[in-house]
C-alpha positions in Angstrom: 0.0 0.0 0.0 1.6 3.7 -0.9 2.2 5.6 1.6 2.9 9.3 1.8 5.5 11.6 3.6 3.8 11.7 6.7 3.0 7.8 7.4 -0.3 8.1 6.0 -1.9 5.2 3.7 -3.5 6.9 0.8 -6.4 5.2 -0.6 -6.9 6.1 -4.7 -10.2 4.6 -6.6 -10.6 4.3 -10.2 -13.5 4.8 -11.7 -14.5 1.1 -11.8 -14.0 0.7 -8.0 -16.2 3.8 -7.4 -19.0 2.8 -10.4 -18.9 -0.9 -8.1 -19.2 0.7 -4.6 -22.5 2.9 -6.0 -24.1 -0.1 -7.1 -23.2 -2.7 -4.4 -25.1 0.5 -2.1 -27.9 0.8 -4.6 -28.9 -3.2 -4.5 -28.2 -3.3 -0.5 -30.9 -0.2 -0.2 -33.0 -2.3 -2.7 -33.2 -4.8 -0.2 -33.7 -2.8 2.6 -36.7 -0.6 1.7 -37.9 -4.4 -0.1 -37.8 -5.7 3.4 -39.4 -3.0 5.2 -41.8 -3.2 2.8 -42.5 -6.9 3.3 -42.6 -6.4 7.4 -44.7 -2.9 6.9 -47.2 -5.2 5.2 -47.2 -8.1 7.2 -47.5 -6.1 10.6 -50.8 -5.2 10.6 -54.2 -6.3 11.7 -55.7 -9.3 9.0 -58.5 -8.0 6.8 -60.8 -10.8 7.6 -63.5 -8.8 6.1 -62.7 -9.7 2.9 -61.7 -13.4 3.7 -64.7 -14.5 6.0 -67.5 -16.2 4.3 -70.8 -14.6 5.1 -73.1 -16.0 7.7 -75.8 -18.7 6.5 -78.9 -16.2 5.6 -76.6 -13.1 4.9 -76.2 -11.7 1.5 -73.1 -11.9 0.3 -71.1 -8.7 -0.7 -70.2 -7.5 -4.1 -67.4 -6.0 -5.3 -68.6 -4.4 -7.7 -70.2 -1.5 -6.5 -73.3 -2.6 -6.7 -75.4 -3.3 -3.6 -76.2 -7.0 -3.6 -79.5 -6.5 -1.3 -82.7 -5.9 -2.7 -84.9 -3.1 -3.4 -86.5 -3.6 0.2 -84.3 -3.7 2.9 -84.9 -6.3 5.7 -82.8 -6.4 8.7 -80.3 -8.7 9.1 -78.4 -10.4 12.1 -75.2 -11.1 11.5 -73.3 -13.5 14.0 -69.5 -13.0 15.1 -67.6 -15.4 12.4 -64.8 -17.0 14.3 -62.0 -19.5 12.5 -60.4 -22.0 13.5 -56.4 -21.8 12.7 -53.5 -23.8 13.1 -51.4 -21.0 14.9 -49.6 -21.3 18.7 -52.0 -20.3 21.5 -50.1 -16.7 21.4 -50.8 -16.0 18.1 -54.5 -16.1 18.5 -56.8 -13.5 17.5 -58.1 -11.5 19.6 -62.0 -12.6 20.9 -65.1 -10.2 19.5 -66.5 -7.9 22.2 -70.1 -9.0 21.2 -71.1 -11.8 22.3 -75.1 -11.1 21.0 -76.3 -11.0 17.6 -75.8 -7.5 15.5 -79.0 -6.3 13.8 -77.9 -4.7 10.5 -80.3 -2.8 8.6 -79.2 -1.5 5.0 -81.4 0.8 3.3 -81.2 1.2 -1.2 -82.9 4.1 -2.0 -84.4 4.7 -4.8 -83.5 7.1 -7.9 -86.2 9.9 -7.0 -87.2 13.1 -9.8 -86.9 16.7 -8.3 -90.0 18.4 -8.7 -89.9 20.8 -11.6 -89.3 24.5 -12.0 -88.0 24.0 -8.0 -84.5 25.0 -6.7 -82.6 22.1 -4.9 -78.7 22.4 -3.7 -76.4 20.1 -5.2 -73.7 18.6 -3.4 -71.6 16.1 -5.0 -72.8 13.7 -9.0 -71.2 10.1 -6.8 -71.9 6.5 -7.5 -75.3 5.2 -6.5 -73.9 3.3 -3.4 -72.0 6.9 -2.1 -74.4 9.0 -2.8 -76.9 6.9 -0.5 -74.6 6.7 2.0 -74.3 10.8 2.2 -77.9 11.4 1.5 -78.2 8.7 5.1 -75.6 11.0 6.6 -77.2 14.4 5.6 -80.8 13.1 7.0 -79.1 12.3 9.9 -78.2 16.1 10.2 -81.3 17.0 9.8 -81.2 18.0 5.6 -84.0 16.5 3.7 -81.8 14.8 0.8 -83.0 12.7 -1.8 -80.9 11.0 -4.7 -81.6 12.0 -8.7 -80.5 10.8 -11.6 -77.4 12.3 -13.0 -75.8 12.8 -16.7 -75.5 9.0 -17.2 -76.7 5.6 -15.8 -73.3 5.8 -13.4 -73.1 9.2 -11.6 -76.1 10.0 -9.2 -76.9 13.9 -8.0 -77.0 14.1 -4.3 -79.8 17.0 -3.8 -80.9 18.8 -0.6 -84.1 20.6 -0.7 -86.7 21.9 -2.5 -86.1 25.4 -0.9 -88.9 27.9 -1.7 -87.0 30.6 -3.3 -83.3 32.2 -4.2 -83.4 33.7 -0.8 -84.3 30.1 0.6 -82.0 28.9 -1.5 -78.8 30.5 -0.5 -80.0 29.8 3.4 -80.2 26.4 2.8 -76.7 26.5 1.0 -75.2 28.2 3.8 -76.6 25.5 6.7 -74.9 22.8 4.1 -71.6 24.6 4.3 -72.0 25.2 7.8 -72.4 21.6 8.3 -68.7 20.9 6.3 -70.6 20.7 2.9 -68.2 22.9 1.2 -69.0 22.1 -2.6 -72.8 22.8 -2.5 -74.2 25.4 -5.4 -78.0 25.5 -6.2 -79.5 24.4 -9.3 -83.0 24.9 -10.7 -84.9 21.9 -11.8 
């Protein structure tokens, strides 16, 4: 090994040895964030939503988008679904607080017409199942909501109202924005 004036080991690198030094640190990050990856996924709680079968008298759910109950909603009790597994004892899941039946009732509304020459307050054009689920939540706020048909047989209008006139109108639109509905804007039907 060369060695300077001073007692010193001097280390030179040609281009080759610095070109293999990146790389060999490029693949051994490559593994890292890989692993990390791996554990980061592994870590956390099993979806057994998607992996339990449903309970005998249950409809099953759909994936695509559609809602798989019908037209008129009955309620529904749903047991806890418990599997059996071939873990240790300490790797068992945890036990379901509930120990009695759920009763879950799911309401489909249906596609209703504004009433013409009326002025309603749009909020968001959603797909049927989201724009059921907010007109739920803005009934429960005390809105009276109602779910139209939009610009084709995909995108439903989520509409609050009838109010009675402009001045009505722009009431109602503030209440919505008070409530965290931001993107309301009245429309005349």
């Amino acid at each position: 090994m060369p060695r300077n004036d001073e007692g010193e080991f001097e280390l030179i690198l040609g281009n080759k040895q610095l070109l293999s030094v990146f790389f060999i640190v490029i693949i051994l990050l490559g593994v890292f964030f890989t692993m990390g990856y791996i554990v980061g996924r592994n870590s956390g709680p099993p979806d057994t939503a998607k992996r339990a079968a449903p309970a005998e008298g249950t409809t099953p759910a759909r994936t695509d988008g559609q809602s798989a109950m019908p037209a008129a909603a009955t309620p529904t009790v749903v047991e806890p679904v418990t599997t059996k597994t071939e873990a240790a004892p300490a790797a068992e899941a945890p036990k379901l607080p509930h120990k009695e039946p759920i009763e879950v009732t799911a309401v489909t509304r249906s596609v209703e017409q504004p009433i013409p020459g009326q002025i309603y307050i749009q909020l968001l054009a959603v797909a049927k199942p989201e724009a059921e689920v907010l007109v739920d939540v803005l009934a429960k706020k005390g809105f009276k909501a109602l779910v139209a048909a939009g610009p084709n047989d995909k995108i439903f209008r989520v509409l609050v109202g009838p109010a009675k006139d402009a001045a009505d109108a722009g009431k109602l639109k503030g209440d919505l924005e008070q409530a965290g509905f931001k993107l309301a804007f009245p429309k005349k039907f």
